[in-house]
N, CA and C atoms as a LAMMPS dump frame, in Angstrom:
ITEM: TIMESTEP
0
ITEM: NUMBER OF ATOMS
465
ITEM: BOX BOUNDS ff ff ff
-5.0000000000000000e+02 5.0000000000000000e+02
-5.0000000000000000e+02 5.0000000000000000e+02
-5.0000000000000000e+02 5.0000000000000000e+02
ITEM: ATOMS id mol type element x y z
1 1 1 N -168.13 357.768 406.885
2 1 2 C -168.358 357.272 405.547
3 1 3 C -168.902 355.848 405.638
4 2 1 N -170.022 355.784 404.891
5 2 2 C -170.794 353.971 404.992
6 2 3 C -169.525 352.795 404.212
7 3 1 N -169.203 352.179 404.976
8 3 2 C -168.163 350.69 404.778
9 3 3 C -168.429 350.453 402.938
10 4 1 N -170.157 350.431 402.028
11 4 2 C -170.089 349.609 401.455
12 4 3 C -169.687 350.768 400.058
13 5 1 N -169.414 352.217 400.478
14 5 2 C -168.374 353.185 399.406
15 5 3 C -167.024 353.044 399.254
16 6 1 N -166.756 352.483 401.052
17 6 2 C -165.484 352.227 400.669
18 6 3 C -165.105 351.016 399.907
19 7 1 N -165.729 349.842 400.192
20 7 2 C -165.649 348.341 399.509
21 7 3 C -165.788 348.675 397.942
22 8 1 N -165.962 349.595 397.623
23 8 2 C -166.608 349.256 396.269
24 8 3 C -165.623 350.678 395.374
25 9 1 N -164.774 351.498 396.626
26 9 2 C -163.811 352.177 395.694
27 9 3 C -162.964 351.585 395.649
28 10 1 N -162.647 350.195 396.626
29 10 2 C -161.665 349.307 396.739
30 10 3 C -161.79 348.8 395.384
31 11 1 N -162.827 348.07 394.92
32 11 2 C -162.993 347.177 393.818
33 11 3 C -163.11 348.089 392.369
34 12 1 N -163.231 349.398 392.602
35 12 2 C -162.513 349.962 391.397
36 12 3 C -161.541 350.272 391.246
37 13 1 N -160.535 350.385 391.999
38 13 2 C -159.204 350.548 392.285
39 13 3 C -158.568 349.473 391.762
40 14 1 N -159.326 347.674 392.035
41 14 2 C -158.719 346.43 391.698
42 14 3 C -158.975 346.654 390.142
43 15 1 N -160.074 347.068 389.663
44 15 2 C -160.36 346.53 388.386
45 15 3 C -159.412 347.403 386.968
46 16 1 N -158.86 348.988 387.941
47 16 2 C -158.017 349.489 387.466
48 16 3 C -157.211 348.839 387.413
49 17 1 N -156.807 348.25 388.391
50 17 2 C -154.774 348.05 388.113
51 17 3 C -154.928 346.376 387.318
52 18 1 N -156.161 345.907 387.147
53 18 2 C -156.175 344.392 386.226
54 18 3 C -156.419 345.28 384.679
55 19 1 N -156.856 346.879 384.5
56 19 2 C -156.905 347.19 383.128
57 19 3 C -155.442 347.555 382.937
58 20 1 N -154.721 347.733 383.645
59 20 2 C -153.344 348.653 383.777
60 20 3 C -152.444 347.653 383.145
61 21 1 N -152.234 346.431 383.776
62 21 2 C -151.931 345.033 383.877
63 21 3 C -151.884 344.362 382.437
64 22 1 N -153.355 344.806 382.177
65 22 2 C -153.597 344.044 380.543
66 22 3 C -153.152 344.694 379.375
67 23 1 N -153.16 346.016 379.522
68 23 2 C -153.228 347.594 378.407
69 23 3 C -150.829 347.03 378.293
70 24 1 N -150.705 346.918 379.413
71 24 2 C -149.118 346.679 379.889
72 24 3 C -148.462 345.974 378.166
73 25 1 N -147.686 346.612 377.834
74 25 2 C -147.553 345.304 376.501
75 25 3 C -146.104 345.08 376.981
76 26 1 N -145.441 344.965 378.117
77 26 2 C -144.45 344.153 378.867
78 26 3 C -144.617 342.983 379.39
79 27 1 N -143.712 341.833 378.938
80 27 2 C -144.203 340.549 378.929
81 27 3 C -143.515 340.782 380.654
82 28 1 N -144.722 339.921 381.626
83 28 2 C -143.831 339.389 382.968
84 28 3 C -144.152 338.214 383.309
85 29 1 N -143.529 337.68 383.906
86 29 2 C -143.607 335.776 383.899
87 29 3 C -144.928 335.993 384.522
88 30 1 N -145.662 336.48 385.494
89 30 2 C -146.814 336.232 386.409
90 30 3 C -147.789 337.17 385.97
91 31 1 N -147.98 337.861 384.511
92 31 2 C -148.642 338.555 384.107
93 31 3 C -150.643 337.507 384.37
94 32 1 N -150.562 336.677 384.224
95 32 2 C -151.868 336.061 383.661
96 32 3 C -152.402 336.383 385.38
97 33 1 N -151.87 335.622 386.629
98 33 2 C -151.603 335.497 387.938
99 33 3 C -152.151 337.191 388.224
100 34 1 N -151.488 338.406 387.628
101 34 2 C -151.96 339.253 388.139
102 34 3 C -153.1 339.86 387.572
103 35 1 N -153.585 339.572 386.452
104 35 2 C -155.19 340.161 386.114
105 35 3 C -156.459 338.544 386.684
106 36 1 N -155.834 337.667 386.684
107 36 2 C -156.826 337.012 387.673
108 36 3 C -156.794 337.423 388.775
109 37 1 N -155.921 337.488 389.373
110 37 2 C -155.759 337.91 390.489
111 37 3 C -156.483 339.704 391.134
112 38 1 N -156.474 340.475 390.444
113 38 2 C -156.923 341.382 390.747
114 38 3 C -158.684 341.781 390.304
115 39 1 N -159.195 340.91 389.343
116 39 2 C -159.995 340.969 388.923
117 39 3 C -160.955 340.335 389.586
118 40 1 N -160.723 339.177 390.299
119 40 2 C -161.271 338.619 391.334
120 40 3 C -161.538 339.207 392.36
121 41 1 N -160.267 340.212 393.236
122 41 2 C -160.156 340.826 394.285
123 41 3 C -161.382 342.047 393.903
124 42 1 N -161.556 342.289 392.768
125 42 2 C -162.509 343.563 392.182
126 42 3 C -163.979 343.181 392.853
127 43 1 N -164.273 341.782 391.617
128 43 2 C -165.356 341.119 392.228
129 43 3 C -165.883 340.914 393.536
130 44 1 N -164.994 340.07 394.472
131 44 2 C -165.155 340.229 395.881
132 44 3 C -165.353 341.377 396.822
133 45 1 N -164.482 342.645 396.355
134 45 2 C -165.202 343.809 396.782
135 45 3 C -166.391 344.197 396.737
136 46 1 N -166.927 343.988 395.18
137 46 2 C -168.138 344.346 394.711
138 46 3 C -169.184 343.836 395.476
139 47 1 N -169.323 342.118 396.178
140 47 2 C -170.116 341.582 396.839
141 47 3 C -169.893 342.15 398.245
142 48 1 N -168.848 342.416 398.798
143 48 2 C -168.75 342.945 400.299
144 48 3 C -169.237 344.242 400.317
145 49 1 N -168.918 345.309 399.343
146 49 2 C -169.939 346.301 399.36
147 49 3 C -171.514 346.461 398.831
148 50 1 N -171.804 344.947 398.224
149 50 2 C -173.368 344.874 398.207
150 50 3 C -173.516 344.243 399.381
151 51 1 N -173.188 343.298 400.19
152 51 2 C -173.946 343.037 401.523
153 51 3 C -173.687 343.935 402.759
154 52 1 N -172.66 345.393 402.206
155 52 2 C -172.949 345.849 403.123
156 52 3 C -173.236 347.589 403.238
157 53 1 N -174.208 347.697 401.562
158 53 2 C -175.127 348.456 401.643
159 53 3 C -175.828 348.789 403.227
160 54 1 N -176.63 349.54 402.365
161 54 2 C -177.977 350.457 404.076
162 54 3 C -179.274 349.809 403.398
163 55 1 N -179.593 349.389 404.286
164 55 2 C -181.098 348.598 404.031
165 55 3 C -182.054 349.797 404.064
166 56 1 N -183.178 349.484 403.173
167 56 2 C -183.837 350.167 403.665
168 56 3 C -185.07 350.371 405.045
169 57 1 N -185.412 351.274 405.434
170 57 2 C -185.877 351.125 406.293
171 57 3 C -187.15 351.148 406.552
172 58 1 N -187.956 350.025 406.366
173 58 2 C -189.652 349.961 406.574
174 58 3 C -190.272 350.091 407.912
175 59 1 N -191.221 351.239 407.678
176 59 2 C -192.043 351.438 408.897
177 59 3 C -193.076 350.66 408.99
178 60 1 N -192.991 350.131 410.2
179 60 2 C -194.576 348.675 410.469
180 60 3 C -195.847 349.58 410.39
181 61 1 N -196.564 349.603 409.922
182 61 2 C -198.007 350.163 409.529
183 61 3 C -198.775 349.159 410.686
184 62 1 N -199.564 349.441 411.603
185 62 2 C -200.426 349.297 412.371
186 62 3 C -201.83 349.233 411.708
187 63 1 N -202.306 347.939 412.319
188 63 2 C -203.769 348.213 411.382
189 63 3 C -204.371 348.898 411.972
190 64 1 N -205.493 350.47 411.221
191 64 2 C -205.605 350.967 412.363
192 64 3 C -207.315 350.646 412.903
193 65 1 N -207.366 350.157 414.079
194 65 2 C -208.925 349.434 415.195
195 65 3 C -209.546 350.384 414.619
196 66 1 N -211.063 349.013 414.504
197 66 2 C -212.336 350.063 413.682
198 66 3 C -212.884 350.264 414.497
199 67 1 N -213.693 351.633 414.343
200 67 2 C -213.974 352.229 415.357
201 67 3 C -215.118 352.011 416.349
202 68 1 N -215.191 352.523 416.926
203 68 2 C -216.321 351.607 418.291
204 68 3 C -217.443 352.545 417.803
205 69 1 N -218.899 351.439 417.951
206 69 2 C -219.836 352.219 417.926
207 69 3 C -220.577 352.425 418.761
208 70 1 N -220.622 354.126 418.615
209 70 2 C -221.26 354.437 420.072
210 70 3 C -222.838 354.304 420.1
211 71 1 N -223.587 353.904 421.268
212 71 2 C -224.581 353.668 421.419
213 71 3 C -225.667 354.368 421.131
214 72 1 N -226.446 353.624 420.533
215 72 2 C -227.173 354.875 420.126
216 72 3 C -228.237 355.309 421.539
217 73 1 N -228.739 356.411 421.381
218 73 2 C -229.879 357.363 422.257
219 73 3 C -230.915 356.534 422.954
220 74 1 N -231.176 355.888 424.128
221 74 2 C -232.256 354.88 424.851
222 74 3 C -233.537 356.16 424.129
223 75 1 N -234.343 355.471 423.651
224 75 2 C -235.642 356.116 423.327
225 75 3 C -236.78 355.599 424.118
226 76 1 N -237.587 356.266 425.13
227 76 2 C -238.252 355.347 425.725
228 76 3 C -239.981 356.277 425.236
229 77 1 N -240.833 355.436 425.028
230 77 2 C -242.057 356.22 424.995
231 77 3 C -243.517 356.082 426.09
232 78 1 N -243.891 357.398 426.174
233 78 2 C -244.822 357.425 427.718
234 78 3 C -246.135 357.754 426.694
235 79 1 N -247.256 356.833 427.076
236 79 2 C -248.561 357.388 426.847
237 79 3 C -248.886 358.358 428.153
238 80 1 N -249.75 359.382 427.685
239 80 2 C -250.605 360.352 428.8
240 80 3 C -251.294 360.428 428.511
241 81 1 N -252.723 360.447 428.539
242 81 2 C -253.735 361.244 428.233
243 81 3 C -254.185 360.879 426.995
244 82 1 N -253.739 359.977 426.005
245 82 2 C -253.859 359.523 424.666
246 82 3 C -253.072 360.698 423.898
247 83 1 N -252.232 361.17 424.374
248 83 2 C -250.484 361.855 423.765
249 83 3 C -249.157 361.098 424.024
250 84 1 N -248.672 361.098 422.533
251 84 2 C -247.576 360.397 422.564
252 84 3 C -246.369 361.657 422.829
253 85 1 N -245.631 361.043 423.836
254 85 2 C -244.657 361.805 424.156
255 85 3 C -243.175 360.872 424.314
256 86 1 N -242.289 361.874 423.727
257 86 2 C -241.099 360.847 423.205
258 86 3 C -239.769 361.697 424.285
259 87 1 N -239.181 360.725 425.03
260 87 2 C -237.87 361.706 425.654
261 87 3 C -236.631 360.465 425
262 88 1 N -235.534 361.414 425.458
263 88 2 C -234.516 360.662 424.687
264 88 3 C -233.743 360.91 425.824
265 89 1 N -232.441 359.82 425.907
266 89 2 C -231.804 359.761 426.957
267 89 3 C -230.406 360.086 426.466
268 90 1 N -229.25 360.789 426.452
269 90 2 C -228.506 361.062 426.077
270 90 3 C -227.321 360.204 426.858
271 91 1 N -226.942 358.97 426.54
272 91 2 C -225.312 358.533 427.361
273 91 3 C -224.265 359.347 427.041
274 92 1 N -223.655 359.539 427.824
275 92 2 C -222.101 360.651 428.003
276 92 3 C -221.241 359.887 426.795
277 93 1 N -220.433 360.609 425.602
278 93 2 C -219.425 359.526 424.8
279 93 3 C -218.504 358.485 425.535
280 94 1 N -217.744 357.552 425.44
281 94 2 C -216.808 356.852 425.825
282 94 3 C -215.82 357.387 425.403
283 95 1 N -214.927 358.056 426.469
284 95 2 C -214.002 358.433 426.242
285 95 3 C -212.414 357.36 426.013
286 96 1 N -211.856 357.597 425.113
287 96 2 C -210.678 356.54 424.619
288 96 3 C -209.825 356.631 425.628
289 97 1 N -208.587 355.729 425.796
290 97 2 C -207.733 356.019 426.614
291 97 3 C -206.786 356.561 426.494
292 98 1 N -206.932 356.848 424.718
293 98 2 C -205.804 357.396 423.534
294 98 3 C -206.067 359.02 424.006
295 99 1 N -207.206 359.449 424.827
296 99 2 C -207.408 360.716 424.703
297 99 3 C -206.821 361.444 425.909
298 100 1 N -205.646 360.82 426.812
299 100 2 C -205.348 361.024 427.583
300 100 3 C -203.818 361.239 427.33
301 101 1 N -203.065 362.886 427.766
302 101 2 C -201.859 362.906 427.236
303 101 3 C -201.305 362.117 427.755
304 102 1 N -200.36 361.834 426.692
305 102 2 C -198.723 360.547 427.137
306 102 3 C -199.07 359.363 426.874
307 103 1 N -200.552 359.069 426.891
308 103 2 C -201.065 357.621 426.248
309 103 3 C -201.429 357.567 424.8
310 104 1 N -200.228 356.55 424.183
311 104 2 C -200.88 355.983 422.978
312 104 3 C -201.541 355.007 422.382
313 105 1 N -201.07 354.226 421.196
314 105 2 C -201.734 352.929 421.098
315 105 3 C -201.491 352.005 421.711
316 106 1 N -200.096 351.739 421.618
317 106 2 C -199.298 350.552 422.124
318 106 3 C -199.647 350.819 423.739
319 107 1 N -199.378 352.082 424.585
320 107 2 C -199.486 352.054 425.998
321 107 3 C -201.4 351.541 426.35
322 108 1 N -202.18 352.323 425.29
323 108 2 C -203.47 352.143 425.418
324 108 3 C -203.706 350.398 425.565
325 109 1 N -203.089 349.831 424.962
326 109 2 C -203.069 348.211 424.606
327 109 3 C -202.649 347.686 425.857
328 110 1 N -201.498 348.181 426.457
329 110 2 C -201.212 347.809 427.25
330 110 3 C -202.297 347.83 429.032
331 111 1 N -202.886 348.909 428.59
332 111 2 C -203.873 349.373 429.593
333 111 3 C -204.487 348.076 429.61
334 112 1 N -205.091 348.025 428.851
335 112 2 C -206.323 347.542 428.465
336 112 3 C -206.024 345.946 429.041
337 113 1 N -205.172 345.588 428.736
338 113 2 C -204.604 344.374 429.061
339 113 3 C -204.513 343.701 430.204
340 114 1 N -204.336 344.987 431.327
341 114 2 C -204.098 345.202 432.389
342 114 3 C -205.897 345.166 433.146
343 115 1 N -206.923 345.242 432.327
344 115 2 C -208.408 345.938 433.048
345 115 3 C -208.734 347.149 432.922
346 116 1 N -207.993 348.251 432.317
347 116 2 C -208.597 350.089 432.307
348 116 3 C -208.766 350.011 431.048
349 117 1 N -210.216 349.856 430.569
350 117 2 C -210.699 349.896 428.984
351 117 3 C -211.437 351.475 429.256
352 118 1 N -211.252 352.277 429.934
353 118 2 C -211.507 353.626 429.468
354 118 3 C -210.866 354.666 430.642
355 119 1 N -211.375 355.782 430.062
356 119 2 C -210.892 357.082 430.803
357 119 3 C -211.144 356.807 431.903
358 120 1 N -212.868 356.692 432.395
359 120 2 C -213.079 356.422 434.001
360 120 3 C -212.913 355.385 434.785
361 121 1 N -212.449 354.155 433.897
362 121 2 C -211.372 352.84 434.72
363 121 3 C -210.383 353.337 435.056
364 122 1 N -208.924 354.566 434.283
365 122 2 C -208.329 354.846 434.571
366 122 3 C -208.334 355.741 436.252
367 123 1 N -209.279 356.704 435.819
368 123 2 C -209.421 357.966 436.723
369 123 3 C -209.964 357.202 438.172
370 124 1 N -210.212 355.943 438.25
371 124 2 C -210.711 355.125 439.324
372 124 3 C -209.156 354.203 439.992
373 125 1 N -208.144 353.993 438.772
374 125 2 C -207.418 353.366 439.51
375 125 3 C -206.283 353.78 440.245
376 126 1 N -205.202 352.71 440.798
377 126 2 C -204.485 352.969 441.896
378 126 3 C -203.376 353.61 441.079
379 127 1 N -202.61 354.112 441.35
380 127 2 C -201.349 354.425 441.021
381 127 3 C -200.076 353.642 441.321
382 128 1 N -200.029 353.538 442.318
383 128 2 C -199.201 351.85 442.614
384 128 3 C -199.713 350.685 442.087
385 129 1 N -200.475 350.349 442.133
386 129 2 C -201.253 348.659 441.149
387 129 3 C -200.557 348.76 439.426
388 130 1 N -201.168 349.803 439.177
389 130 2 C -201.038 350.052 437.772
390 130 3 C -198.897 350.046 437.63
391 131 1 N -198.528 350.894 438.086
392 131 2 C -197.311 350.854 438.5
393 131 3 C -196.536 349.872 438.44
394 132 1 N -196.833 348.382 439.14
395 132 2 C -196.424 347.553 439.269
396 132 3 C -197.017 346.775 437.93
397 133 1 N -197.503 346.659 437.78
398 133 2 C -198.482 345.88 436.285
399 133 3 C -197.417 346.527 435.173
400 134 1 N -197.364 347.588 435.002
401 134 2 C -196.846 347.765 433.485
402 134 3 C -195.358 348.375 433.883
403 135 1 N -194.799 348.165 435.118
404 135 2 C -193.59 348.742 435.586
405 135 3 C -193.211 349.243 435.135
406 136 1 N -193.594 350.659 435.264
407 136 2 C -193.367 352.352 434.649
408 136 3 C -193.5 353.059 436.274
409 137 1 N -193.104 354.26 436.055
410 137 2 C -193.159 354.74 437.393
411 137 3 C -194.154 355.277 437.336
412 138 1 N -194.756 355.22 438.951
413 138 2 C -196.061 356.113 439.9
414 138 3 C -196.09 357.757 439.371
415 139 1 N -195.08 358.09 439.355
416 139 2 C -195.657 359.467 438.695
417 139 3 C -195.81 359.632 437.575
418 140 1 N -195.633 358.581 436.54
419 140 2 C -196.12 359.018 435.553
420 140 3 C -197.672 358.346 435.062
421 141 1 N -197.87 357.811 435.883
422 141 2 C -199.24 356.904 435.771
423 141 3 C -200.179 357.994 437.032
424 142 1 N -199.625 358.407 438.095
425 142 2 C -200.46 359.916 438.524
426 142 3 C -200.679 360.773 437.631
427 143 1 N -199.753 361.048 436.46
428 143 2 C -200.254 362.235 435.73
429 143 3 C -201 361.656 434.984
430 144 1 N -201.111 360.322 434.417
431 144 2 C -202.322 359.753 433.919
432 144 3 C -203.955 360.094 434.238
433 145 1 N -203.963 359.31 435.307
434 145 2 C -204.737 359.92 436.716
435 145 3 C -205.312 360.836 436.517
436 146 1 N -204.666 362.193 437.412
437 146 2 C -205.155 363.219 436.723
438 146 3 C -205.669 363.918 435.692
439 147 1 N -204.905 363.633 434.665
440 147 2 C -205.255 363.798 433.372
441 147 3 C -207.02 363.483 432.928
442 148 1 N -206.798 361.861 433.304
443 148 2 C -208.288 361.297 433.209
444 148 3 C -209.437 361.928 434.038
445 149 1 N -209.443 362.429 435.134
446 149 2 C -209.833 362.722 436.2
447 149 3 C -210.256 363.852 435.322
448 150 1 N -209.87 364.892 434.52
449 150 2 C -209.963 366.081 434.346
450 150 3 C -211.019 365.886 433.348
451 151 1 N -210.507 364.839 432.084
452 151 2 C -211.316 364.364 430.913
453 151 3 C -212.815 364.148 431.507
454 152 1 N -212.699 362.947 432.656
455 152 2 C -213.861 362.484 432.936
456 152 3 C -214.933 363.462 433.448
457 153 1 N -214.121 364.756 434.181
458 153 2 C -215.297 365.374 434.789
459 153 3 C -215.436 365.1 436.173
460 154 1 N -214.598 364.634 436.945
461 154 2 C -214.104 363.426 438.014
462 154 3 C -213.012 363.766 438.93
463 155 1 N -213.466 365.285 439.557
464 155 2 C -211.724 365.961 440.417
465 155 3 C -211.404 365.333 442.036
């Protein structure tokens, strides 16, 4: 049961026995003593079970990185013969590091931090180096590895 239900059945419990107290039409020498007295104790509950409510709980929103733009197509043009002829060069996408299972943002950040700004920095590096840099264990930075290795096209 959360502390601030119980604090606060406490303080209806006080505020009862200060109505009980008053409703009383029996004179007692310490009558005044006991509805201050309990009415206060009400109050003070009331604040110990507001500070010790459940907060609520806010999730940090990440801004989310705009996105990279990929390069566009090298267009290069060849005269022949007085014909224009056009080829286009296709670069491979950049693969993220986000696209690699078990890596997310925060680990991707961390990569990056480290020198592996993509899949084939990864699929190139050591497994011990990296290891020691973000002190996580070797096998799980091998299955990285691999992983990338597979993405890249790179066995």
């Amino acid at each position: 049961m959360r502390s601030d239900y119980v604090l606060y059945t406490a303080a209806i419990i006080s505020f009862i026995i200060t109505g009980i107290v008053l409703v009383c039409q029996i004179e007692q020498p310490y009558k005044g003593l006991w509805i201050v007295t309990t009415a206060v104790l009400g109050l003070l509950f009331v604040g110990l079970g507001y500070s010790q409510r459940a907060k609520p709980q806010v999730k940090a929103v990440e801004p989310t990185p705009a996105p990279t733009p990929q390069p566009a197509p090298a267009v290069t043009e060849v005269v022949v013969e007085e014909k224009l002829v056009t080829t286009t060069e296709i670069t491979p996408p950049i693969l993220e590091l986000t696209q690699v299972k078990g890596i997310k943002e925060k680990r991707a950040g961390q990569l990056k931090a480290v020198g592996i700004n993509s899949v084939e920095d990864l699929a190139k590096a050591s497994a011990e180096d990296l290891a020691a840099k973000l002190k996580i264990s070797p096998k799980i930075i091998e299955r990285w590895i691999e992983e990338a290795k597979k993405l890249s096209g790179k066995s």
